[in-house]
C-alpha positions as CSV (number, residue, x, y, z in Angstrom):
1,X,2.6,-1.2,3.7
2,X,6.4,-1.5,3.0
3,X,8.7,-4.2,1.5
4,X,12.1,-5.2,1.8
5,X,14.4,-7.1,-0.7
6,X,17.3,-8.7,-0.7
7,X,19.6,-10.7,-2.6
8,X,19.9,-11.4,-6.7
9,X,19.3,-15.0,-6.8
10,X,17.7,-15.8,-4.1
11,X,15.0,-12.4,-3.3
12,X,12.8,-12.3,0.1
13,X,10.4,-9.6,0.3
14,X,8.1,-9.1,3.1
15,X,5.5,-6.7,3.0
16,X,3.9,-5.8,6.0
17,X,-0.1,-4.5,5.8
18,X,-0.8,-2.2,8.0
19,X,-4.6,-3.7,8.9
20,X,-4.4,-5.6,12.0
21,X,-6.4,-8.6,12.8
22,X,-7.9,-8.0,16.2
23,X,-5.5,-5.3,17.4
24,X,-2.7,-8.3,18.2
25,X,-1.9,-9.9,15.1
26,X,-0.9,-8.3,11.6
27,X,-0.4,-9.7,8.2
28,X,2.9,-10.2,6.7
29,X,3.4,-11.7,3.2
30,X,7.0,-13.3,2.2
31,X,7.6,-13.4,-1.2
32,X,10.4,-15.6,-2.8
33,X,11.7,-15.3,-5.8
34,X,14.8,-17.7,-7.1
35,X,16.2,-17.3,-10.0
36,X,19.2,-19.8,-10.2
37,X,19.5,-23.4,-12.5
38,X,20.1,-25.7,-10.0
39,X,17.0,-26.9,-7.7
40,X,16.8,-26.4,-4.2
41,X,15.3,-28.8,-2.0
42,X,13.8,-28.5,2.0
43,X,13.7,-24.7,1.4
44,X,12.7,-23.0,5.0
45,X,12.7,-19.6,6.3
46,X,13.2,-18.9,9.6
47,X,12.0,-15.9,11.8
48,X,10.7,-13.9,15.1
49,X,10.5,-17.5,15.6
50,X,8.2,-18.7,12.9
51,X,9.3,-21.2,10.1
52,X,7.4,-21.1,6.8
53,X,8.2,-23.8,4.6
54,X,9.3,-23.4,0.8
55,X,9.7,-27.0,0.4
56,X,11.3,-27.5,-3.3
57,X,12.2,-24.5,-5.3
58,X,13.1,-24.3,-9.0
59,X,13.2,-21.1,-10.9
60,X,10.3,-18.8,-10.2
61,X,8.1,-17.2,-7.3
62,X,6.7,-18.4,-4.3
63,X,4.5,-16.8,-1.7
64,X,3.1,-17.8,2.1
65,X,1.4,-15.5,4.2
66,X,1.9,-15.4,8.1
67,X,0.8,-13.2,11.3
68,X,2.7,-12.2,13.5
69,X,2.4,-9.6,16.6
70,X,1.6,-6.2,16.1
71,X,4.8,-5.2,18.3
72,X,6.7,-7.7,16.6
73,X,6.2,-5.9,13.3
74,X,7.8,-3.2,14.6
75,X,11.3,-5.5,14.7
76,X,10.9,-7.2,11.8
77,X,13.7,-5.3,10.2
78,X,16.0,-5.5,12.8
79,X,15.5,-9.2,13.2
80,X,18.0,-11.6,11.4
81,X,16.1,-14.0,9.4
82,X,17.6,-17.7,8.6
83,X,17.4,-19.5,5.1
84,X,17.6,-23.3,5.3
85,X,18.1,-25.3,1.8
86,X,19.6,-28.1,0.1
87,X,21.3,-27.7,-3.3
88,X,20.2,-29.9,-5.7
89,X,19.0,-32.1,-2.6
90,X,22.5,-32.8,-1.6
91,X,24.6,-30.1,0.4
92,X,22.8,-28.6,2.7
93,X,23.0,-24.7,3.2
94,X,22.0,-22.2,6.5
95,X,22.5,-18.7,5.8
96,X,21.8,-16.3,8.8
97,X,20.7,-12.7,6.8
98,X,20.7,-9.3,8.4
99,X,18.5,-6.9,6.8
């Protein structure tokens, strides 16, 4: 297993469990963890083509689990991921992160 983490207010983390399920798809939890005043709204994250869906987010954690390819695990750190909000449900934000 390892993890990643980046930012101060807004933190993704993605740790990667090394168990596969049926030798072609391993598990992968995001976690996010926001710890700004203002709500954001629509929150998505984008990546190795997969969207997981934050939906609102005020102060505090969040978690979703996906699976992805076993190869594809391999990438995941070189892959650019894309965050997707609205602040306070009126300007909307895309921010394209490289790890």
């Amino acid at each position: 297993m390892y993890e990643v983490s980046k930012g101060n207010v807004i933190q993704v983390s993605m740790s990667i469990n090394n168990t596969t399920i049926d030798d072609i798809k391993t598990a992968v939890v995001v976690k996010l963890i926001y710890n700004g005043s203002v709500k954001l709204t629509d929150f998505k994250l984008h990546m190795l083509n997969k969207t997981l869906l934050f939906g609102d987010v005020s102060r505090g954690e969040y978690v979703r689990n996906i699976t992805i390819d076993v190869y594809a695990s391999k990438e995941l750190l070189n892959t650019p991921m894309a965050l997707e909000f609205k602040i306070a449900g009126l300007y909307h934000l895309s921010a394209i992160v490289r790890w």
